[in-house]
N, C-alpha and C positions, 0 to 999 in steps of 0.2 A: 258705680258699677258693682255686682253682686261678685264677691268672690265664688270661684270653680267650687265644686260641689268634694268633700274632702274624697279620694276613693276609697270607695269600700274594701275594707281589707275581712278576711276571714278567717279565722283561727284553723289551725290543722285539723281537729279532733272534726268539726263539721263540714272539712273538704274531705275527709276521709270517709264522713257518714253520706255523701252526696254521692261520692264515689260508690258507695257498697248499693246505693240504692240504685243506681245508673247499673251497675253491674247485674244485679236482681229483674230489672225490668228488664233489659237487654235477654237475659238467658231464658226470661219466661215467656217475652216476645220470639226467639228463637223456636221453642218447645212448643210454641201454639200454631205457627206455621207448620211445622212438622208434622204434629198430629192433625191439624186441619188436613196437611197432604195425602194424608191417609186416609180420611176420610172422603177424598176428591175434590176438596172443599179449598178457594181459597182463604185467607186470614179471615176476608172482610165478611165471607159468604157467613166462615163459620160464628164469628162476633153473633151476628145479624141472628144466627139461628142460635143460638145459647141465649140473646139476649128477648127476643119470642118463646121461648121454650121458660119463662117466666112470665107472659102474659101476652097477648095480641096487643097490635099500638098501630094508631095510626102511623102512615108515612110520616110525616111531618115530625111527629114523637122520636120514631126510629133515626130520624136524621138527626136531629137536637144530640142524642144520647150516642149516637155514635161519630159525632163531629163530622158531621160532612153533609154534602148537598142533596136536598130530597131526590134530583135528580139522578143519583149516585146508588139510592136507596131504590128507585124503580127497575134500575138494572138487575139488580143483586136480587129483588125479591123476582124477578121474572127467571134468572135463574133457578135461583131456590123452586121454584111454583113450576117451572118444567121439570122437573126431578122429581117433583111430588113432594118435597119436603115442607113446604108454606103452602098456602093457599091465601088467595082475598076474600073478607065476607066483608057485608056492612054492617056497620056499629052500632047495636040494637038500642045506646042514646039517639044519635043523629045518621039516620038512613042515609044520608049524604056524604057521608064519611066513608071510607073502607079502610078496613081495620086488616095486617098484616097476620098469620099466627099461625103458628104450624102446625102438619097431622101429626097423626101418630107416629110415621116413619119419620116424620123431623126431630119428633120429639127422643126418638128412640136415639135416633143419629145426635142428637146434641148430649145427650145421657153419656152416649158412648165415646163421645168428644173429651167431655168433662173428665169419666172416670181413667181415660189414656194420661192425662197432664200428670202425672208424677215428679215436675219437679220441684214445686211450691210443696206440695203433701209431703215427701219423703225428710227433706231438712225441718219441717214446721213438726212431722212427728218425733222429732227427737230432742223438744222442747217441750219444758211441762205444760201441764195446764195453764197453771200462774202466768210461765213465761208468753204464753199464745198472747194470755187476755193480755200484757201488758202492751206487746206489740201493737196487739188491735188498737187497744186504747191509746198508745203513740200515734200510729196511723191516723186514728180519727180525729185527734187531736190537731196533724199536719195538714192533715185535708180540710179541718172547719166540720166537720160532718158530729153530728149530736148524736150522743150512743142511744 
């Protein structure tokens, strides 16, 4: 018989960097719903339109990238596309596809999304240069993601 697996134990120094990083998501998830509020947007509407407002994608794409069910994603873009903010066209590779993407007012509204989030930008400006990139390049490093 296989002894018990030992339990994982973990130093303080990196339940305290879990901790600051749960804390950081936490308050920029807060900030995104808020300024989403203001824009009459919920969270998921506005993801969806910041994350089109970088390129048109199929359904299917838009659900992979924003975790959840394409189903989930025909709401939200029918939403959006009654407001005028999205629109559907088809995918000028595969006419059979239709591609999600937003107008101009989408585009303005995710612009306007973006530049309200102040609370990532205002502590990240008060770090050098140096200190930005090394974060990033911690981050990237965390995530697996190649610079």
């Amino acid at each position: 018989m296989d002894p018990a697996p030992a339990p994982r134990t973990t130093d303080p120094l990196t339940l305290e960097v879990v901790e600051l990083i749960a804390a950081v998501v936490a308050r920029y998830h807060e900030e995104y719903e808020d300024a989403a509020a203001e824009h009459h947007l919920t969270g998921a509407q506005a993801r969806l339109l910041g994350l089109l407002s970088l390129e048109p994608l199929p359904m299917r794409r838009i659900a992979q990238r924003l975790k959840c069910e394409p189903s989930n994603v025909t709401g939200i873009v029918d939403r959006l596309e009654a407001r005028g903010l999205v629109e559907r066209r088809p995918d000028p590779d595969d006419r059979r596809v239709k591609l999600a993407a937003t107008t101009a007012e989408g585009r303005a509204t995710a612009r306007r999304l973006r530049d309200s989030l102040d609370f990532a930008r205002e502590p990240l400006a008060a770090l050098t240069a140096d200190q930005r990139t090394l974060l990033r390049d911690l981050l990237r490093r965390m995530l697996g993601v190649e610079p």
